[in-house]
C-alpha positions as CSV (number, residue, x, y, z in Angstrom):
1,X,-9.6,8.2,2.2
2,X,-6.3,9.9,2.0
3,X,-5.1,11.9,-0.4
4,X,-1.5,10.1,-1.1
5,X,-1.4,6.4,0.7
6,X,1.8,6.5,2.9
7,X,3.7,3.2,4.0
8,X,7.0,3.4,6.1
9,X,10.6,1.4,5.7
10,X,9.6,-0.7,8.7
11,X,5.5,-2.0,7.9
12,X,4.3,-4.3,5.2
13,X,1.3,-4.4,3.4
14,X,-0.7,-5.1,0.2
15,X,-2.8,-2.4,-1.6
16,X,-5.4,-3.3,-4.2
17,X,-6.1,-1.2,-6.9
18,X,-9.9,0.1,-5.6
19,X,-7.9,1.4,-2.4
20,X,-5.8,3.4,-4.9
21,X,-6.9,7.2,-4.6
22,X,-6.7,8.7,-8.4
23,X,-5.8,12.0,-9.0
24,X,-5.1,13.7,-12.6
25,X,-2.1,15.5,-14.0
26,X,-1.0,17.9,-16.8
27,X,2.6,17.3,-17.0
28,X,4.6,20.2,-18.3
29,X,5.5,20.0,-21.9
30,X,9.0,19.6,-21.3
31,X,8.1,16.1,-20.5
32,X,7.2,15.2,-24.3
33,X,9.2,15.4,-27.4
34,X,5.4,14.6,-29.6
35,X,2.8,16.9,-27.9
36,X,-0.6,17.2,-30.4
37,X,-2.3,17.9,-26.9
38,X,-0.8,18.2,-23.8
39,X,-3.9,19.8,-22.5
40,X,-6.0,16.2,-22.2
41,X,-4.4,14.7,-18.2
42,X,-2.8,11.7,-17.4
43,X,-4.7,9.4,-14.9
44,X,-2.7,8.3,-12.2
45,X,-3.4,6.1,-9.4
46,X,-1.4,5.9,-6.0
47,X,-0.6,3.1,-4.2
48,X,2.2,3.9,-2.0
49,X,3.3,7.1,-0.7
50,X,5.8,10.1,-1.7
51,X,6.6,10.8,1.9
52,X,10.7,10.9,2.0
53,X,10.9,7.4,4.2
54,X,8.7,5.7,2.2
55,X,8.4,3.3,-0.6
56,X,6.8,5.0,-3.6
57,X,4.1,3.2,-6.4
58,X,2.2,4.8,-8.3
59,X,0.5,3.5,-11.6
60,X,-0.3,5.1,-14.5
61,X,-3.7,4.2,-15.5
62,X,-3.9,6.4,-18.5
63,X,-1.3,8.3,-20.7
64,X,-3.0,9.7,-23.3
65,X,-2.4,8.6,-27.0
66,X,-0.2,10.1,-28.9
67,X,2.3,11.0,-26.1
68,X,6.0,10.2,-26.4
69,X,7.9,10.9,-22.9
70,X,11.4,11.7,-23.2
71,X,14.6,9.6,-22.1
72,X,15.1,10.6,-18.8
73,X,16.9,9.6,-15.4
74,X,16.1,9.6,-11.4
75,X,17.8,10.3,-8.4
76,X,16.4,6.6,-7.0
77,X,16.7,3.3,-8.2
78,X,13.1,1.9,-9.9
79,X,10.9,-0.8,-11.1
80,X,8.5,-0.7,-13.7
81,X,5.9,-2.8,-15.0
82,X,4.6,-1.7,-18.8
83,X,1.6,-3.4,-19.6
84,X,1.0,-4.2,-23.7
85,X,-1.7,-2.2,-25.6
86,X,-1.5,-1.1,-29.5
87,X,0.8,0.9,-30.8
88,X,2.7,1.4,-27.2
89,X,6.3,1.2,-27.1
90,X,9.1,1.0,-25.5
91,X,12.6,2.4,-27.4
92,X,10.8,2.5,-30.3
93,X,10.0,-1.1,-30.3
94,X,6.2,-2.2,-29.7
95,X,5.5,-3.5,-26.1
96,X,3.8,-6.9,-26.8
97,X,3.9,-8.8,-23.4
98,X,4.1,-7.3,-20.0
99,X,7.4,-5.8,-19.4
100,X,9.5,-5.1,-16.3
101,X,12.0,-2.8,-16.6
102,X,14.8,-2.1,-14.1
103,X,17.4,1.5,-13.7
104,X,19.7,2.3,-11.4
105,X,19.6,5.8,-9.9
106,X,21.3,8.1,-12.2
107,X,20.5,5.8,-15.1
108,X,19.3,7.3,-18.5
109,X,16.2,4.9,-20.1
110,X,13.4,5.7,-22.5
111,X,12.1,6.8,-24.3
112,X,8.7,5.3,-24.5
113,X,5.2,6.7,-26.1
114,X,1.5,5.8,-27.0
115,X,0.4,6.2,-30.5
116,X,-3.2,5.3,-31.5
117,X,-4.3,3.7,-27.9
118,X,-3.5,5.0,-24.1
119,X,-0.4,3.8,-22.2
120,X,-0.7,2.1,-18.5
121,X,2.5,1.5,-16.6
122,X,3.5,1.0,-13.0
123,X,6.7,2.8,-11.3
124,X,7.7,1.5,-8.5
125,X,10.7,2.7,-5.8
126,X,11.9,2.1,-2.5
127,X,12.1,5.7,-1.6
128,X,10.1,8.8,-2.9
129,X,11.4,11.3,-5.3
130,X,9.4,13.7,-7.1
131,X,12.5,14.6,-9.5
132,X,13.1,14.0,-13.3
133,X,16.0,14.9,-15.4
134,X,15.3,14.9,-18.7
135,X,18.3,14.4,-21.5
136,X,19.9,16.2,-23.1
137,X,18.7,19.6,-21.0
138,X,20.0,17.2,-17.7
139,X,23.3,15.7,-19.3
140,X,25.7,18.1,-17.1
141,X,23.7,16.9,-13.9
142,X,24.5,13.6,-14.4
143,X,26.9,12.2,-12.0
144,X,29.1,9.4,-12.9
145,X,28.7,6.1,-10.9
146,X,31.1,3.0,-10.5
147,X,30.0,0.1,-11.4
148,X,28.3,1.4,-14.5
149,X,24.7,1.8,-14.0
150,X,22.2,-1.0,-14.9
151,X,19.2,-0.6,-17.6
152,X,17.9,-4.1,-17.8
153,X,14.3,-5.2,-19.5
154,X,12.6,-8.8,-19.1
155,X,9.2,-10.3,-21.0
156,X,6.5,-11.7,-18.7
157,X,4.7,-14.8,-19.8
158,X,0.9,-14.2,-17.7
159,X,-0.7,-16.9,-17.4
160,X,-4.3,-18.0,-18.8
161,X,-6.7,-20.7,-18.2
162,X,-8.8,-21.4,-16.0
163,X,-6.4,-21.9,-12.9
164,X,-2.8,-21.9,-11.9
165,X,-1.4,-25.5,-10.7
166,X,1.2,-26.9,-8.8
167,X,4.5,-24.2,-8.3
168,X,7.3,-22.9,-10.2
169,X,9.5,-19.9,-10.4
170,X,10.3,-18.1,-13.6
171,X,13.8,-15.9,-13.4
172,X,13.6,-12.5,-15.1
173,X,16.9,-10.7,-13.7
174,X,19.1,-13.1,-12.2
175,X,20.1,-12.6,-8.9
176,X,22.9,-10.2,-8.2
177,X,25.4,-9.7,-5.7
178,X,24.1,-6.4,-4.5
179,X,20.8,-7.6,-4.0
180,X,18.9,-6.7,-7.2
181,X,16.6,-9.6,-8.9
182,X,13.2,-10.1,-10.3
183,X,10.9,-13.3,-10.9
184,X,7.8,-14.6,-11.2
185,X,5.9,-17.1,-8.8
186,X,3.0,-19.1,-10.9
187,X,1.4,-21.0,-7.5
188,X,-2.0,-23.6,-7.8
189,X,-4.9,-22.9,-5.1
190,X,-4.1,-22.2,-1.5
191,X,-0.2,-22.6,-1.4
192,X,2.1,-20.2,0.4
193,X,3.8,-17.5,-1.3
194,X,7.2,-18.2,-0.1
195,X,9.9,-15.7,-0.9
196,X,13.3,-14.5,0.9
197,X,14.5,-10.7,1.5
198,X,18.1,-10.4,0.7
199,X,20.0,-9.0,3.2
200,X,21.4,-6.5,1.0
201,X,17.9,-5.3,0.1
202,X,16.0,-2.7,0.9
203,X,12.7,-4.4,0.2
204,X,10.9,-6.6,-2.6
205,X,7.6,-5.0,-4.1
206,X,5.1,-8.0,-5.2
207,X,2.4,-7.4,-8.0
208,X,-0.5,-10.1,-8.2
209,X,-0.7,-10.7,-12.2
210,X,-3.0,-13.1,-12.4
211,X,-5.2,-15.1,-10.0
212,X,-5.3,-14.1,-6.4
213,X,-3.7,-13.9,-2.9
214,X,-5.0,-14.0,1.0
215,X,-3.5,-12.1,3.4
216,X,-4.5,-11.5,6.9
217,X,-8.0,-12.3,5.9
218,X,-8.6,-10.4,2.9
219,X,-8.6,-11.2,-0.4
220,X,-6.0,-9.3,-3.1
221,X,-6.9,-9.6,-7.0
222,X,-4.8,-9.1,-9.9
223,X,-3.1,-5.2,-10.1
224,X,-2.7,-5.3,-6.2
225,X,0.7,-4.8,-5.3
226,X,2.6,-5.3,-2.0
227,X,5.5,-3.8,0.2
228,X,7.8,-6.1,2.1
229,X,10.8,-4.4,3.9
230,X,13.9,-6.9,4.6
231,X,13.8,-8.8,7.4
232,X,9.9,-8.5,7.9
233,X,7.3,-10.8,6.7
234,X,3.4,-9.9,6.0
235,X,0.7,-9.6,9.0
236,X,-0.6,-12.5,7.8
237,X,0.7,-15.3,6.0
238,X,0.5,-14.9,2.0
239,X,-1.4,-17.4,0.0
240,X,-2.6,-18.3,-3.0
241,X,-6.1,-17.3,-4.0
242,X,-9.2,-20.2,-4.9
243,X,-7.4,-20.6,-8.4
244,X,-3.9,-20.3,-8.3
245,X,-1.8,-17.3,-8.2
246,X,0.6,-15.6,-10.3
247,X,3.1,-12.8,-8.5
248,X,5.7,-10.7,-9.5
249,X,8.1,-10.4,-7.2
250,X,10.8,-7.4,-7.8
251,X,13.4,-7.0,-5.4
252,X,15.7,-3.6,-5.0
253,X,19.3,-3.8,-4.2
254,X,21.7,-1.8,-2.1
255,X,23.7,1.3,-3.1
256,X,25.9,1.4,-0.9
257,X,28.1,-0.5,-3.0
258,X,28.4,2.2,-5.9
259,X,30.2,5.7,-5.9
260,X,28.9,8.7,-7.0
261,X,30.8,11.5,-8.5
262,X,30.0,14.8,-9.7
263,X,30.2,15.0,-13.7
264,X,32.3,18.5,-14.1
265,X,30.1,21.2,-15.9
266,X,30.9,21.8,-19.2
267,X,32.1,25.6,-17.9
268,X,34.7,24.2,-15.6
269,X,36.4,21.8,-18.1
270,X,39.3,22.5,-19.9
């Protein structure tokens, strides 16, 4: 198996999590603003690729306890999905239900931490970027962007029972005009997963939560996750596992609608 799984703009696929390669990291302390030890690694696991024309998803299967990671922005726009645990939070408020969060590139968020348990959260993009900024060291590198950035956070209700019926649609960021929107598709046995690619998107990522979904064949269980570019559907048609399904669908929007402007250095103003 590959080191880092790879997936270009123009293919679409679903990864489960045992096809994830793990790797382990020591981030630099920088990263943390509570470090008792910044020696024990962080467990990641990759599902999509950091090659420059690709989507990137990786999720963080462990961050230690006791590990507070400072606000911080990116260079790309990004999903994330924090899962509940105790004592993790979010802002300084406890993450109870799963979360998805949404920032636009250049958009400051966090922080968020574990106390007595591990954290697990995905990040999800639709291109790679191995930067991060972290404030306030990163405050003059931060460009200024019109519209104002967005920083958004919804609550996801999961599902339990034994089996998903019939079909509905939960909205958790509205649709907007750019393309950017987020919702949940709760589906009974063997129904197609039906969703739309904006044409102002550059993709959708989907992320089974609960139940199941076939495609081309196989089987995908909960914590699999998908890539769907616009304008290009699966291999295979997507359904709904033997009991239901429930998928998060999170959709990226376009930039080309924004402006980005240098911020002036503190040194050059007057």
């Amino acid at each position: 198996m590959p080191d880092r799984l790879v997936d270009t703009y123009d293919h679409a696929r679903f990864v489960s999590a045992a096809e994830a390669p793990v790797r382990t990291i020591t981030p630099s302390p920088q990263a943390y603003l509570e470090t008792p030890d910044v020696n024990e690694p962080t467990v990641i696991r990759d599902y999509f690729g950091d090659d420059a024309h690709s989507p990137q998803a990786f999720l963080v299967e462990r961050l230690p306890a006791y590990r507070t990671v400072r606000a911080h922005f990116h260079p790309v726009d990004q999903f994330q999905i924090f899962f509940p645990a105790p004592g993790v939070w979010y802002k300084r408020g406890p993450i109870q239900d799963v979360t998805v969060h949404y920032a636009d590139a250049f958009v400051t968020y966090g922080p968020f931490g574990s106390k007595e348990m591990p954290m697990s959260f995905f990040t999800l993009r639709s291109e790679a970027t191995g930067q991060t900024s972290y404030m306030p060291d990163s405050i003059h590198d931060l460009p200024r962007i019109v519209p104002r950035g967005r920083n958004v956070e919804a609550h996801v209700r999961v599902p339990s029972g034994p089996g998903l019926r019939g079909s509905h649609k939960d909205e958790l960021i509205p649709p907007a005009k750019d393309g950017l929107s987020a919702y949940v598709l709760n589906l009974g046995p063997e129904l197609p997963v039906e969703t739309s690619v904006s044409s102002r998107s550059v993709g959708q990522y989907y992320y089974v939560l609960a139940g199941s979904v076939t495609t081309s064949g196989r089987e995908y269980a909960d914590r699999s996750l998908g890539w769907r570019p616009p304008d290009l559907g699966f291999s295979g048609d997507v359904v709904s596992g033997p009991d239901g399904c429930s998928v998060l669908v999170m959709q990226f929007p376009s930039s080309h609608e924004r402006i980005v402007s240098a911020r002036p250095r503190a040194s050059l103003r007057t």
